[in-house]
N, C-alpha and C positions, 0 to 999 in steps of 0.2 A: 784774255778772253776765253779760252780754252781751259783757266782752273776755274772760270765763273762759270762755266757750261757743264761741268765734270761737277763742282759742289750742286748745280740747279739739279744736273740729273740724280744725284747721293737721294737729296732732297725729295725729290718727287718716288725714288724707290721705298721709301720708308715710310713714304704718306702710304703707298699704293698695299704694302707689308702688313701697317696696321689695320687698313679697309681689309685687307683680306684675313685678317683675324678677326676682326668684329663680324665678318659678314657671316664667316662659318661659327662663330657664337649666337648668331642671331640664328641663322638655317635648323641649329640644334635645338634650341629652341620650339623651334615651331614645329619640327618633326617629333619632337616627344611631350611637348604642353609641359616640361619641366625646365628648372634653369639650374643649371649647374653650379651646387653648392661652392662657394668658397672653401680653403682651409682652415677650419676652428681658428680661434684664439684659446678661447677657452674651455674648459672640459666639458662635453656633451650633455645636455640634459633629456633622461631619459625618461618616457609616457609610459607610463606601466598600465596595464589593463585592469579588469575587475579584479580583487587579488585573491586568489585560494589559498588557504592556510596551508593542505598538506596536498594538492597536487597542482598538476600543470594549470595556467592559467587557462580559463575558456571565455568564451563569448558566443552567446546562441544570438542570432540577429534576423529570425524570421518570426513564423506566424507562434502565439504562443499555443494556438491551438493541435499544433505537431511540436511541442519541447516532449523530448523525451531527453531521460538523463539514467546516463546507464555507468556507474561506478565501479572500480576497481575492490577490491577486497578490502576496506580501509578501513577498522574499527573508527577511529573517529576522523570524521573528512567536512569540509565544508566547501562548497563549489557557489558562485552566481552566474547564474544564465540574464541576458538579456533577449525580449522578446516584446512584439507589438499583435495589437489584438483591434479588431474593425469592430469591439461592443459586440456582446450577448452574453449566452451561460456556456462556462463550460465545466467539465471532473474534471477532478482531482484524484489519480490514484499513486500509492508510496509502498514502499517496501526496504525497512531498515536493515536487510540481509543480515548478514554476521553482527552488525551493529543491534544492542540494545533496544535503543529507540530514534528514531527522525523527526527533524521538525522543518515544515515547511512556510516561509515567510513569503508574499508576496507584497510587493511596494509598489503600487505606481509614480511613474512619469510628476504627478500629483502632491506628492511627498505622502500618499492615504496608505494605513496596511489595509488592505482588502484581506489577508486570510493570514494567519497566524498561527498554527496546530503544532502538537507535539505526539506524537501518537507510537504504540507500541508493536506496531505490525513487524512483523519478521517476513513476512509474506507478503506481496503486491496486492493492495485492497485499497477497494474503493471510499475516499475518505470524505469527498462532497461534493457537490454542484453549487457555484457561484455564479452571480455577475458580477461582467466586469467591463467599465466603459471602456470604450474608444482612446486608448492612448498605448505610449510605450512602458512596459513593466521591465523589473528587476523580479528574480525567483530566486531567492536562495536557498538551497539544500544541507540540511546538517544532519549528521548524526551521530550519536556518543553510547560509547561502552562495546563491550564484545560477548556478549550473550544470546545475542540471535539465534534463532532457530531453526529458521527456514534454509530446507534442501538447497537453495540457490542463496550463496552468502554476497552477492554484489547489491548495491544499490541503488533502485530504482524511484526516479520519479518521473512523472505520466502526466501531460495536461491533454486533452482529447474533446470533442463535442459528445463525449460518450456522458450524458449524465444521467440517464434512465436506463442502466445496465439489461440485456436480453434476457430471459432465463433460458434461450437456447442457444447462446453465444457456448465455444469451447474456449477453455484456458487449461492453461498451464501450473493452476493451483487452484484452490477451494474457492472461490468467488464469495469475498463479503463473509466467510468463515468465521469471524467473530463478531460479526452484525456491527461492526463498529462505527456504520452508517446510520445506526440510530433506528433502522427500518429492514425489511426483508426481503432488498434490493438484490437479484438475482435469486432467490428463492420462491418454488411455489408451495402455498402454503391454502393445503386439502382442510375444511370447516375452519371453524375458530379453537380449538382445540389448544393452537401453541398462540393464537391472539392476534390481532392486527398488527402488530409493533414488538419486537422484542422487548425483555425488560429492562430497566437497568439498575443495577443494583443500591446505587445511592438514593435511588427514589423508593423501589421494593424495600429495601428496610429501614425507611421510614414511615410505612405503611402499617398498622397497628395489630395485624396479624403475625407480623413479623420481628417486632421490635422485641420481645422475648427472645428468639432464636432466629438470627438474623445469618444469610445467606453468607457461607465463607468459604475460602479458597479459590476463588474465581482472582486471575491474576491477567495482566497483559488486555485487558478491556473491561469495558463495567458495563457492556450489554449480555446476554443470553436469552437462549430460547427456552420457554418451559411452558407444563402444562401446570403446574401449581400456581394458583392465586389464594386471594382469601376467598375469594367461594368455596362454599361446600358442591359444588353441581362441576363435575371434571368430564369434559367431551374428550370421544376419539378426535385422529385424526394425523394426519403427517405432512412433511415441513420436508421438503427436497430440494437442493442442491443446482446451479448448474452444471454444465456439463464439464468434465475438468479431465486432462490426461495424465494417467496415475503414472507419473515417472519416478516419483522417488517406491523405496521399498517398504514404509509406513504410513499410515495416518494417523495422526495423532490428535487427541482432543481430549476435551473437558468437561465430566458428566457427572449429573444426580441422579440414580437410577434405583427402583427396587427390583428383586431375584422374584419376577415374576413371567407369564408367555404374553404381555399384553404391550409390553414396554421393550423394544429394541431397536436398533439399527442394522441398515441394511449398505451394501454397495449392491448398485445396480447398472447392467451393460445398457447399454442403450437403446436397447430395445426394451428395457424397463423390467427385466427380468432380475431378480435376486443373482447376484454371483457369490456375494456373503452374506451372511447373518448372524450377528454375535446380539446378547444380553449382558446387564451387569448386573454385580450385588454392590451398592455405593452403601447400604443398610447396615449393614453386620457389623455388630459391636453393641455395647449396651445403650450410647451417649444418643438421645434423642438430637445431640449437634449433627451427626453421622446423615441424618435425612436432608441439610441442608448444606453440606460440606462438596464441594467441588473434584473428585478424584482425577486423577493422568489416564488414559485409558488410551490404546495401542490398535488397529485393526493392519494384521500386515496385507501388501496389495502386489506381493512376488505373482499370487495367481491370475492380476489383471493387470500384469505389468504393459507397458505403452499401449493401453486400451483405453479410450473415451468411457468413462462410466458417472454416475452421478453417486450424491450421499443419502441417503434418505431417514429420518427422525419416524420411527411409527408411536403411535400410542393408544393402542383399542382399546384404553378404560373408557365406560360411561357410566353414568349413576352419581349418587348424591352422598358423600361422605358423612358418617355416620354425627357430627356436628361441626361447626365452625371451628377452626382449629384454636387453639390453647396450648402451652408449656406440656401441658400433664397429656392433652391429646393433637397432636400435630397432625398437620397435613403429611398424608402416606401417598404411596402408589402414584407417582407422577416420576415425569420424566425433564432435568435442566440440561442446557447443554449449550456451549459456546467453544472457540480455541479450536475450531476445526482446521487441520492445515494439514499439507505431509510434510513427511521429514527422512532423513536418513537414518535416525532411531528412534528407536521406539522409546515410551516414556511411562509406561503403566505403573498403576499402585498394583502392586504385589495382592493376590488373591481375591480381585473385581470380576474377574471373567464370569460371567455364568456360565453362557454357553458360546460356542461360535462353529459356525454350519459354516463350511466351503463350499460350493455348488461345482460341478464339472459340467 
């Protein structure tokens, strides 16, 4: 009787052993809303995220209207962001730093590319204003080669509600410097002088004025500003800049200019005052090419270093050129110009300068 009482009690301790291992399996449970993995059998299978070719994986998982995407020094990198948007317009701004050129891809949820670009900015600029419905997107960012130009070699992309740029906003670089917007978004622009629209060169020299002696050296965008068209009838007038903080030690850009006092550019403080003023001679040489040819031109900005200043384009020619231009008489005296950006060096053609006034 006594070994049947001793195995009943064995018995009843091993029931009461397992209750209380189950119970504190169950307790854990519910204290953490997870259950406690077993031990593998087999080797682990691993979730890899979106995948970046040459840095750490990311994943952006909010509004796309704040993706901002700010890169390491990578000549060629490629990253995807994920991002969700409640429908409407938003910009688009890139900057392929140290990289050559960037291109930015966006997909939606939808399997649609909404925007597709490759574009050659070295410099953060504004590249479009989209819509885009109500769904979750993919953004992916690439960029290839190591030629970039721009003062700040890192990688940026920008998605923002900003799609009608201020011309009183400050930044950080020439705003829109190569008009690569197609328009003269952040720029004011004094009569029609440099036009409603900058131009672009694949349409200008197809244009019958031009098709003899067609616009070259213009590199890194196919818009600029100018005052030469096929009209014979050339209005003053000038073409200014937002407001930008001269941090690097040059400004560098791209210009067709004659060695005249009617045609130059200025920097100016903000209170609208000249702090420089330089002229070119883009003219000099025999080849009637020389009037349409794009030079490197240099303004340094040591004398308005971390100062708010703007760029400003003048052009006080008016009057009626003496005929429609032709090979044997080309359009003279005007003023092209795109590639506006700073940089850490300088990049002039050797003997453009006409003049250049420093202001105190």
């Amino acid at each position: 009787m006594n070994g049947k009482k001793l195995a009943s009690y064995f018995v009843v301790m091993i029931i009461l052993i397992v209750l209380a291992i189950l119970f504190g399996h169950l307790l854990t449970i519910f204290k953490t809303g997870h259950i406690i993995p077993s031990v593998p059998t087999t080797a682990p299978v691993s979730i890899n995220p979106i995948k970046n070719t040459t840095t750490s994986n990311i994943i952006y998982s909010g509004s796309c209207s704040d993706l901002f995407i700010y890169e390491g020094i990578n000549a060629n990198n490629t990253v995807r962001y994920k991002c969700s948007w409640t429908g409407g317009a938003l910009g688009i701004w890139s900057a392929s730093g140290i990289s050559t050129t960037d291109n930015v891809l966006i997909m939606g949820y939808d399997n649609k590319t909404y925007f597709n670009q490759s574009n050659n900015y070295s410099c953060l600029t504004f590249l479009n204003s989209i819509y885009l419905p109500a769904q979750n997107y993919t953004v992916e960012f690439s960029t290839y080669g190591d030629k970039g130009t721009c003062s700040n070699p890192h990688q940026i992309l920008s998605m923002n509600t900003t799609t009608v740029p201020s011309t009183q906003n400050k930044y950080n670089f020439v705003f829109n410097g190569n008009f690569s917007t197609g328009t003269y978004a952040g720029w004011s622009v004094n009569t029609i002088a440099f036009g409603t629209l900058p131009q672009n060169i694949i349409v200008a020299n197809s244009e019958i004025c031009f098709k003899d002696f067609p616009w070259l050296g213009l590199y890194g965008t196919d818009y600029f500003a100018s005052t030469g068209t096929c009209s014979n009838i050339q209005f003053n007038g000038n073409l200014t800049s937002s407001y930008f903080n001269a941090t690097a030690p040059y400004l560098d850009f791209q210009i067709v200019s004659p060695n005249n006092r009617t045609d130059y550019v200025e920097i100016l403080y903000q209170n609208g005052t000249p702090a420089i003023i330089a002229s070119y001679n883009t003219y000099s040489g025999s080849s009637s090419d020389l009037l349409y040819t794009f030079q490197n031109a240099s303004i340094p900005l040591l004398s308005v270093k971390n100062k708010i200043v703007r760029f400003r384009v003048v052009s006080d020619i008016y009057g009626i050129q003496p005929t429609i231009p032709t090979r044997e008489r080309p359009i003279s005296n005007f003023t092209a110009i795109s590639d506006i950006h700073m940089s850490s060096v300088p990049w002039q053609t050797e003997n453009i300068t006409a003049t250049m006034t420093i202001e105190k």
